[in-house]
TIKOLDO-633640 format. One record per residue (C-alpha): x, y, z. Coordinates in pm, whole numbers, padded with zeros to 5 digits, always signed. Layout:
N
XYZ ...
***
This chain:
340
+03819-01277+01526 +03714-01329+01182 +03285-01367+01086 +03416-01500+00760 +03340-01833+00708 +03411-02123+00522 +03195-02013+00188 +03303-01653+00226 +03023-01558+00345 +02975-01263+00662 +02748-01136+00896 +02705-00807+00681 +02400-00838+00502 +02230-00978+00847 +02427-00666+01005 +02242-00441+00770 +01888-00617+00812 +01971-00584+01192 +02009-00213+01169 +01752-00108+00907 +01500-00006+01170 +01779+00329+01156 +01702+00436+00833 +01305+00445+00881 +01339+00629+01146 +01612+00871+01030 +01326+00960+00751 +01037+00996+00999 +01214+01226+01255 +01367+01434+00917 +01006+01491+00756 +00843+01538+01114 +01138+01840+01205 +01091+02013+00880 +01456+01884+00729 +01323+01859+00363 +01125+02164+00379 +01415+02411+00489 +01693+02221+00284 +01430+02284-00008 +01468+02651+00007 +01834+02666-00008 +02137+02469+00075 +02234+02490+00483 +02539+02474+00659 +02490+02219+01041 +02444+02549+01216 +02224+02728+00980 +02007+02438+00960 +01999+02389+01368 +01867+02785+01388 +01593+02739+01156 +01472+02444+01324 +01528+02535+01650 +01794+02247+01720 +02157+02191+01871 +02479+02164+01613 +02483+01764+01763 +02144+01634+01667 +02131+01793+01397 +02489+01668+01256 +02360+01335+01330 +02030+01351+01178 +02191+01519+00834 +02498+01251+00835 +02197+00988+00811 +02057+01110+00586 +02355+01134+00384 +02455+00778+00361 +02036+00712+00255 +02126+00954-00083 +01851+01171+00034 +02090+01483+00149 +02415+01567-00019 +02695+01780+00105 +02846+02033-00079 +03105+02283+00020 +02977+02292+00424 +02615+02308+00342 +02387+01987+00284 +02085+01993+00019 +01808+01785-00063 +01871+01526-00350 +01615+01502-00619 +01461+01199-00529 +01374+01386-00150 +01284+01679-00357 +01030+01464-00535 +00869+01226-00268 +01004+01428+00027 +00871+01803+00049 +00497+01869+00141 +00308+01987-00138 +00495+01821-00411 +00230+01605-00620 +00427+01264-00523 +00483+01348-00177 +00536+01031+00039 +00455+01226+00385 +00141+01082+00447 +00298+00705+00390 +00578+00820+00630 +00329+00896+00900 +00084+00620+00881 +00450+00365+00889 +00574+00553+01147 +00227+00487+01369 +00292+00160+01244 +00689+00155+01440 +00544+00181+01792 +00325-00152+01728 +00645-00361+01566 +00746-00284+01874 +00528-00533+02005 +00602-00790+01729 +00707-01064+01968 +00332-01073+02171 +00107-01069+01825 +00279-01385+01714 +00290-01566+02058 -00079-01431+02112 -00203-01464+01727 -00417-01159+01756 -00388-00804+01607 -00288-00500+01809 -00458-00227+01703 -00791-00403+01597 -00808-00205+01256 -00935-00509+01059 -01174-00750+01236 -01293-01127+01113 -01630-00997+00939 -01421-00685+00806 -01278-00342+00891 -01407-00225+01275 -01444+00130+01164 -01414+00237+00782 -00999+00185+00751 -00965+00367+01090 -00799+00130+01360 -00957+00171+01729 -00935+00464+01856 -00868+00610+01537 -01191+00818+01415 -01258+00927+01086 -00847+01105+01086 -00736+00704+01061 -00949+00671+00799 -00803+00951+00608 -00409+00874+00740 -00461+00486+00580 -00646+00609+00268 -00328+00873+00164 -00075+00563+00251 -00274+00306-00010 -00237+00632-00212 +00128+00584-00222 +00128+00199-00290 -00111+00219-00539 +00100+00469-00728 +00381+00190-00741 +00123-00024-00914 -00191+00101-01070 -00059+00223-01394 +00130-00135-01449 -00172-00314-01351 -00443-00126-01582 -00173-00224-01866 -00180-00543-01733 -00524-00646-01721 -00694-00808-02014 -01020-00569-02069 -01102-00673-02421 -01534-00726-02449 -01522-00545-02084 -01723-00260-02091 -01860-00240-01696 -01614-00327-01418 -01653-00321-01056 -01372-00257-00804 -01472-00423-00451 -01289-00229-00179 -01182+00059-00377 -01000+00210-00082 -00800+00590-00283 -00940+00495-00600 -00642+00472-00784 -00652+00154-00944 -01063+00240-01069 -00850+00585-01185 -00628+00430-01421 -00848+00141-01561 -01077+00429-01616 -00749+00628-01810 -00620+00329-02003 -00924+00216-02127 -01153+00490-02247 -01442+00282-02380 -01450+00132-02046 -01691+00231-01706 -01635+00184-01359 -01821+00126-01035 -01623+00171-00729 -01800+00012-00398 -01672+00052-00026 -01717+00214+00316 -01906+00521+00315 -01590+00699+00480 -01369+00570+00264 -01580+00703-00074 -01573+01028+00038 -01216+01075-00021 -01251+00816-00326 -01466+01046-00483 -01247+01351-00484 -00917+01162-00563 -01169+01088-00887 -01290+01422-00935 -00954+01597-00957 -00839+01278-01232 -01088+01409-01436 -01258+01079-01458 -01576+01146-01268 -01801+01061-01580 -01689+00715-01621 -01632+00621-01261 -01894+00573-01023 -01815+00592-00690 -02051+00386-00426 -02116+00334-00066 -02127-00010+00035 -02056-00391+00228 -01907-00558-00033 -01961-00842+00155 -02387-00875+00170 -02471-00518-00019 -02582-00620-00430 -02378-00483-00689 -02524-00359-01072 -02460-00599-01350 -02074-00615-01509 -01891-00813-01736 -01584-00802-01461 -01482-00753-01116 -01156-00656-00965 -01022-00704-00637 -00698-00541-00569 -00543-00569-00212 -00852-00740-00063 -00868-01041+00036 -00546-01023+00277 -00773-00863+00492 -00996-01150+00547 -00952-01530+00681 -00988-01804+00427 -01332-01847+00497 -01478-01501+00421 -01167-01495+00104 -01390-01791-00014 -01726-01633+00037 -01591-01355-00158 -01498-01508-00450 -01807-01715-00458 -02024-01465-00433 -01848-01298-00736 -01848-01617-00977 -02289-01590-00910 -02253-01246-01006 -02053-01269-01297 -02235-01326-01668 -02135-01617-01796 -01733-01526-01955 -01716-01287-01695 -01382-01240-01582 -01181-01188-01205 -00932-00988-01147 -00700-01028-00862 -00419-00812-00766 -00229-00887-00446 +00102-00896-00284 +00205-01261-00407 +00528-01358-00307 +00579-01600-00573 +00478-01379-00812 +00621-01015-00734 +01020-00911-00805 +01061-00708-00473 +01082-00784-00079 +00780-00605+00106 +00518-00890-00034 +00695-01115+00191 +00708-00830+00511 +00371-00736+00456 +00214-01054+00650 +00362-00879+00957 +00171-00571+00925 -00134-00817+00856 -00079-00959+01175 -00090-00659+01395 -00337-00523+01223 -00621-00766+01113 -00752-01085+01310 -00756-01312+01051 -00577-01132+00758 -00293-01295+00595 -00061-01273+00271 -00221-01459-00005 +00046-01620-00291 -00111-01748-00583 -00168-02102-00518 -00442-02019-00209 -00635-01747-00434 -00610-02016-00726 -00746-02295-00506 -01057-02038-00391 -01080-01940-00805 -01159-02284-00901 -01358-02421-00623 -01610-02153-00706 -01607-02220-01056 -01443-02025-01211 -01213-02152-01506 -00958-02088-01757 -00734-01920-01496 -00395-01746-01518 -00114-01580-01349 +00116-01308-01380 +00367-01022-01227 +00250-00734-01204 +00522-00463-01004 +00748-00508-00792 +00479-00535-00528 +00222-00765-00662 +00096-01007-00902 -00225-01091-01127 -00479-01397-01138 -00722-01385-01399 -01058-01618-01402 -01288-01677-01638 -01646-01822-01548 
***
């Protein structure tokens, strides 16, 4: 029988959404076994491959056929070697390597698991994120001070996909102090900091969290114009500026605290002072995870939710703020820009 209908249409692309759970996990189980690291060296038959890695011929033909159809192994004359986009993102110690995002989505697969009871229960599973803020520095319960470190190197990742586009992005002309509230890597302080020389930065959040912003800052080379500070960016002060950015922060937080936020910044702010907000907008980024990423909200945060343009721009002006804009950013995320 025939899935065609009608309007031509068939169950493919909902056979390939149905199925993509596969091609995560190929990736995981590859960069957990070693698979990158040995095809780096040289080019491996099945068998040679299975020795190294102390595998049978049948796993190991499976795991290498995967990885084949994802363009991230290619065969050549018996013997399978890494493309050169796993070269890139794939092999420890490379300078882009996605390892570290790998893991922390991979800690992430055992919870989607559980999908089903977060949204019949509306409450988050791993209690990383609570109503008044994060439980324990960026480390979910249970976590420590190692799921502090294991979230920190996956914003890493994202933030690559987006900071450069967004320091090009923002309009900095007259700025010449900028805060970021919730830092998290420091990536985003990194390249304002890169793209405009003139300008300085103070970058505020968890004490945890600041240690490791600090040396992702000190090996850019932008220590002297980049500040790096401890704090609650929800009741701590902050030193004067003529702008603030939030990137990826209020999706954390219910609408009441998102508010609060925002408030609090327009009192802060000298009069033209400007917001910045960078988020995963649906309406206003080209790519698909904006609109996936309210799952991973859910099971992680309490309250947190994605926030599309029209719910930041409703907290913008009921603060005050005015002469407010949007754009696209990335694929990932889009810009609103306030004015007070």
């Amino acid at each position: 029988m025939s899935t065609t209908d009608a309007t031509g249409q068939d169950s493919s692309r909902v056979h390939s959404i149905l199925t993509a759970y596969l091609q995560s996990k190929a990736v995981f189980s590859a960069l957990e076994l070693g698979v990158f690291e040995a095809l780096e060296k040289s080019p491996r038959s099945i068998e040679e491959l299975a020795a190294e890695l102390g595998l049978q011929r049948r796993p190991t033909r499976a795991l290498l056929v995967a990885l084949t159809g994802l363009d991230l192994v290619a065969r050549e004359d018996g013997r399978y070697r890494n493309t050169p986009e796993a070269s890139r993102f794939l092999v420890a110690g490379r300078p882009e390597y996605m390892g570290g995002f790998a893991e922390h989505q991979n800690k992430h697969f055992g919870h989607f698991d559980r999908l089903g009871d977060a949204v019949r229960e509306n409450a988050s599973l791993n209690q990383r994120v609570l109503k008044e803020g994060y439980r324990d520095q960026g480390a979910a319960a249970g976590e420590g001070r190692e799921g502090t470190g294991r979230l920190i190197q996956a914003m890493r990742v994202s933030s690559r996909l987006q900071a450069d586009k967004l320091a090009s992005a923002v309009p900095l002309d007259g700025v010449g102090n900028i805060i970021d509230l919730g830092c998290g890597s420091g990536d985003y302080s990194i390249a304002l900091a890169k793209h405009h020389p003139r300008l300085r930065v103070t970058s505020l959040d968890y004490p945890a969290v600041c240690e490791l912003t600090k040396a992702n800052v000190a090996e850019a080379g932008v220590g002297d114009r980049v500040e790096v500070r401890p704090s609650d960016i929800m009741s701590d002060p902050w030193p004067a500026s003529d702008a603030v950015l939030l990137s990826h922060v209020l999706d954390g937080y219910g609408p009441e605290r998102a508010a609060h936020l925002i408030k609090r910044i327009h009192e802060h702010l000298p009069e033209g002072g400007r917001l910045l907000v960078h988020a995963h907008m649906p309406s206003l980024a080209t790519g698909l995870f904006p609109y996936m990423f309210g799952l991973i909200l859910l099971v992680n945060t309490e309250e947190g939710e994605v926030r599309d343009s029209e719910d930041i721009l409703g907290w913008v002006r009921d603060a005050g703020f005015r002469s407010v804009r949007t754009s696209n950013v990335s694929l990932l995320s889009g810009l609103v820009v306030a004015t007070k």
